[in-house]
C-alpha positions in Angstrom: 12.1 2.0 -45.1 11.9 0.7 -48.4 12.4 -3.3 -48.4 13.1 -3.2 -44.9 11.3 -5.7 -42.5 10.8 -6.2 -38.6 9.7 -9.9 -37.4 9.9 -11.9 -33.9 11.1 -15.3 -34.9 12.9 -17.6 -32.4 13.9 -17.1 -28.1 10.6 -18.8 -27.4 8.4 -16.2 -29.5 10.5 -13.0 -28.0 13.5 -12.6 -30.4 13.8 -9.8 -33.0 15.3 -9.1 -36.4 15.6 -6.5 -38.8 16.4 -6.7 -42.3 17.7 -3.5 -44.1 16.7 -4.4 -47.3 20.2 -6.5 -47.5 21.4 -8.0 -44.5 19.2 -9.4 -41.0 20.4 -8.2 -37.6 19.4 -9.8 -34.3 18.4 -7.2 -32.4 18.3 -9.6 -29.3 15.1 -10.9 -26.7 12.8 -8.3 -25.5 11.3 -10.8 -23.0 12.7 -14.4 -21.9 10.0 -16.7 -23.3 7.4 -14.0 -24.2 4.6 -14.2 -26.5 4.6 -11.1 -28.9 1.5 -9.4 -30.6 3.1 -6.3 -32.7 6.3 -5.0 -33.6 7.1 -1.7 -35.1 10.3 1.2 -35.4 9.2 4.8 -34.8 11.0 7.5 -36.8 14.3 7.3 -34.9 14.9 4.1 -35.2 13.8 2.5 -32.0 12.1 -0.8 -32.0 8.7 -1.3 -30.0 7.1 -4.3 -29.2 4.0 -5.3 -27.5 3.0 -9.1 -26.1 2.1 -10.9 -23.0 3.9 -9.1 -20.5 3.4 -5.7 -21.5 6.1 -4.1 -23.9 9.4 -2.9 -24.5 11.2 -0.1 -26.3 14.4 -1.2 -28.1 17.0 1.7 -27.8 18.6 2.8 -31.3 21.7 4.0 -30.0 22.5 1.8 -27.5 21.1 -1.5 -28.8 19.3 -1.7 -25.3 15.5 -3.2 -24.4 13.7 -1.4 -21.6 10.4 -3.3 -20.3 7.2 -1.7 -19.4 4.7 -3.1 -17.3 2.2 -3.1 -14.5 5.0 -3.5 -11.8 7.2 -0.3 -13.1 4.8 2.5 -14.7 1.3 2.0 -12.6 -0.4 0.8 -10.1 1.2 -2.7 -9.5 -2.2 -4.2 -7.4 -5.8 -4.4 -7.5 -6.6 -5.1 -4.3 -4.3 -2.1 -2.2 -4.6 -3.4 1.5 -3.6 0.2 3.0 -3.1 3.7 1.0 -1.2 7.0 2.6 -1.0 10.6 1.4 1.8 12.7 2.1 1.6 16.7 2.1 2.9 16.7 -1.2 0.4 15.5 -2.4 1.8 12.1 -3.2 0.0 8.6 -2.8 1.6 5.6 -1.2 0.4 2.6 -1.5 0.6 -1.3 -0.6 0.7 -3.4 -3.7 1.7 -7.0 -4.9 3.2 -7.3 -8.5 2.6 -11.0 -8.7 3.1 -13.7 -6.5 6.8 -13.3 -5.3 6.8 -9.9 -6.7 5.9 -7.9 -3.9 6.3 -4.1 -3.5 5.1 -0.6 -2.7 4.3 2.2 -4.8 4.0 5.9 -5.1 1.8 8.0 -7.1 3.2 11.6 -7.7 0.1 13.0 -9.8 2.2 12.5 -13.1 3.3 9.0 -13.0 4.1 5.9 -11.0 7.6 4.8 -8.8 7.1 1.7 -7.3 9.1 -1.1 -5.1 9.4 -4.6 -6.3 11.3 -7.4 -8.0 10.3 -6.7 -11.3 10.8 -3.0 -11.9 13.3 -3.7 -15.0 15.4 -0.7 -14.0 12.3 1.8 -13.7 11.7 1.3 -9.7 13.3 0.6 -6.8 14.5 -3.1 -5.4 12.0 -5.1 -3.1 14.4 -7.2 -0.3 12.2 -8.9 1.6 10.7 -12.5 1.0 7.1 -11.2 0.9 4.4 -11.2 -1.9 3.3 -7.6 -0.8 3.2 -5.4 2.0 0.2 -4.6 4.4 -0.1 -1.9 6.1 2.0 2.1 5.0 1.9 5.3 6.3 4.0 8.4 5.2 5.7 10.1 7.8 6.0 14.1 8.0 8.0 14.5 11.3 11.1 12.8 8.9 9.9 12.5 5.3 10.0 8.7 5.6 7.6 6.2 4.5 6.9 3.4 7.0 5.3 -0.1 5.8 4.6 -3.3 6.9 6.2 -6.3 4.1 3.9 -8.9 4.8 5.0 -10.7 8.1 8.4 -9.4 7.8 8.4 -6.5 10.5 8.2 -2.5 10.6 10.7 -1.1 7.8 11.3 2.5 6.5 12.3 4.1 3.0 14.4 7.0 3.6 14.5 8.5 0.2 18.2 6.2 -0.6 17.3 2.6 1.2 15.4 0.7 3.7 15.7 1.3 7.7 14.4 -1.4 9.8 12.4 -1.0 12.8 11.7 -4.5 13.7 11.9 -7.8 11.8 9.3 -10.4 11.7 6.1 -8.7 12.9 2.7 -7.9 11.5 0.7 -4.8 10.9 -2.7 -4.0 10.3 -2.1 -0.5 10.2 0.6 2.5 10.7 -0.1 6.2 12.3 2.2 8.8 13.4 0.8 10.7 15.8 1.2 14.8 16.3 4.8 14.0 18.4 6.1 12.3 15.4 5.6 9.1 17.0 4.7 5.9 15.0 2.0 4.1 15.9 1.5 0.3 14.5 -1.7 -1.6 15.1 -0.8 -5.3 15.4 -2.7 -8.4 14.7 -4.3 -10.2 17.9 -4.5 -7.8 21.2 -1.3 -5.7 19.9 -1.0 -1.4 20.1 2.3 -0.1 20.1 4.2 3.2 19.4 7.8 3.7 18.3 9.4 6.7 20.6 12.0 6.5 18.3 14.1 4.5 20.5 12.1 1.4 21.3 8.3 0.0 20.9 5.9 0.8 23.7 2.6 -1.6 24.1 -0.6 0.2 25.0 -3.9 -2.3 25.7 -6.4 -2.9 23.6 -9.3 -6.0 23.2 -9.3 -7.8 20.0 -8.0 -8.6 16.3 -6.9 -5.4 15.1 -8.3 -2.9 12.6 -6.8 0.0 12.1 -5.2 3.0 14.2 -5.2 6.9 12.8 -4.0 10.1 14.1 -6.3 11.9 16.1 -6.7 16.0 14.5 -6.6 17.4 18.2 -3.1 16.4 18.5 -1.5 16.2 22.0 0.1 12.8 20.5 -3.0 10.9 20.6 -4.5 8.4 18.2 -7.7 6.5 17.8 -7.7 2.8 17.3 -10.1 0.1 16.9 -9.7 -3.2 17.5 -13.2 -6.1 17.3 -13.8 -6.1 20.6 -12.8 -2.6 21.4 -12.1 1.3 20.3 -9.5 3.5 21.9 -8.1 7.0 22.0 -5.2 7.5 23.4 -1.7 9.2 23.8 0.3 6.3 25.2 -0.6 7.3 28.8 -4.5 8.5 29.5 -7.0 6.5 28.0 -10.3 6.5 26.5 -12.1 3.0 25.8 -15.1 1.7 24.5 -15.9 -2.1 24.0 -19.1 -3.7 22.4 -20.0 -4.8 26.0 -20.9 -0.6 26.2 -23.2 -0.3 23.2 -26.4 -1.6 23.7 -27.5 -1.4 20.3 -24.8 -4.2 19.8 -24.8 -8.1 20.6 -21.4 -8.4 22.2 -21.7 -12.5 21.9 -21.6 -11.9 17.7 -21.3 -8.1 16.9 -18.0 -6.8 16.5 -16.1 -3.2 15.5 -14.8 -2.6 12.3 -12.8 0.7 12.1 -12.8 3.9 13.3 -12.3 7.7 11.8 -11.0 10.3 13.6 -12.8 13.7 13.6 -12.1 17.5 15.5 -12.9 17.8 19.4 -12.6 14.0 20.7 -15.0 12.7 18.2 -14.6 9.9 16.4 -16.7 7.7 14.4 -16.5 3.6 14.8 -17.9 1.2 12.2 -19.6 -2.3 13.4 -21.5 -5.2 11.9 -24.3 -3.5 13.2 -24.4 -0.1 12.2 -22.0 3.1 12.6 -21.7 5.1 15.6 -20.4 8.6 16.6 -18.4 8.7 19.6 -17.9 11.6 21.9 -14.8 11.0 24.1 -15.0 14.7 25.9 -18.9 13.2 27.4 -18.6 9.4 26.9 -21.7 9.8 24.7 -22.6 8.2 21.2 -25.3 8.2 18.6 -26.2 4.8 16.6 -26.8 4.8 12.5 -28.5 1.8 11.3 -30.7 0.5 8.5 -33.4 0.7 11.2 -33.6 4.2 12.2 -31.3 6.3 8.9 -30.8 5.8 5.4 -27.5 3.5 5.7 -28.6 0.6 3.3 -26.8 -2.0 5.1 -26.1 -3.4 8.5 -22.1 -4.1 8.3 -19.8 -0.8 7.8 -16.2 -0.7 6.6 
């Protein structure tokens, strides 16, 4: 408006002011300590301002500063340890705001929900003393999303809070399995399933990688640990360590991951190459830089 002004002056860089053209009101701190860049009023009066920290809209009829940032309208991480899709459509993933931040976050195909301390109002609270989360998998059997806060146990968000499975334990990655059962692939010579009652260990050789959900059902999975690759239901058992590839040196080469494909396939990444796996014959095929086109030796 004519003679009116908008300036940030004082609260460390972050406090506003309008002047009408006679009289200055303190339209209060958009950010404790913030550094501001631009400052502006849209047609209905609201204030915007951009700085260090992202920006914030200044409400004209209620006088009240919403914040927008990395941690409440995106993806709050650049380095997502584990991602899950739901049959919606939506995307979970793992994520870290910041150090102390934390969080997880959901991607509906229009915008961004996400878990952490710094939200400002447009998320959900983060409760647990971790900087991020590990592992997450979505849950169709009960519409729940399973993660793993970063050495703080197996929790669950139920669509109105947090259930918790177990405290204090680690993940490297979540499954549920055709029965609805959840499946958590622990650190150091740890496979387990939830039954929904109680945790049930099932062996397996090695640091672990990741477990999936294998597409022929019957409640079985397929996991991969680095000294060994399994499919299994909780009771039968398929198993395959490095000791039974030849094309690998079991005193330095180690499995990475596997995927699970249709009828008892599976295919198992190495620092040597990839291989297809046939659990119905006990066969397998090797890819490597030596004998295909895979440029490199380690697979992921």
């Amino acid at each position: 408006g004519d003679g009116e002004a908008l300036v940030i002056a004082g609260g460390n860089g972050s406090l506003a002011w309008h002047f009408d053209g006679s009289v200055w009101h303190n339209l209060g701190e958009w950010r404790s300590g913030g550094f501001t860049y631009g400052i502006d009023m849209d047609a209905a009066g609201n204030v915007w301002v951009s700085g260090n920290g992202g920006a914030a809209r200044r409400d004209a009829s209620t006088g009240q500063w919403q914040r927008y940032r990395i941690s409440n309208t995106g993806q709050i991480d650049n380095w997502v340890r584990d991602i899950s899709l739901a049959p919606n459509g939506d995307v979970w993933v793992t994520g870290n705001g910041g150090p102390g931040i934390g969080g997880i976050g959901v991607f509906d195909g229009a915008r961004w929900y996400n878990w952490n301390v710094l939200t400002y109002g447009l998320g959900g609270p983060w409760p647990f003393p971790t900087d991020n989360a590990d592992a997450i998998c979505f849950r169709p059997s009960n519409g729940r999303t399973a993660f793993n806060p970063t050495n703080d146990g197996i929790r669950e968000w139920d669509g109105d809070g947090f259930i918790t499975l177990e405290s204090g334990s680690r993940a490297k990655g979540l499954a549920e399995d055709s029965l609805g059962r959840l499946w958590i692939m622990g650190v150091y010579y740890s496979l387990r399933f939830h039954d929904g009652n109680q945790f049930n260990s099932v062996p397996i050789a090695g640091w672990g990688a990741n477990v999936v959900p294998d597409p022929d059902g019957g409640g079985r999975v397929w996991a991969s640990a680095n000294f060994e690759v399994v499919r299994t239901d909780g009771n039968t058992r398929f198993s395959r360590t490095t000791d039974d590839f030849p094309e690998l040196n079991p005193m330095h080469d180690v499995l990475t991951t596997v995927v699970a494909a249709p009828n008892g396939v599976a295919w198992v990444g190495s620092t040597e190459g990839m291989i297809r796996l046939d659990a119905n014959t006990g066969e397998h095929e090797w890819f490597h830089a030596s004998n295909s086109n895979i440029g490199g030796d380690q697979i992921t």
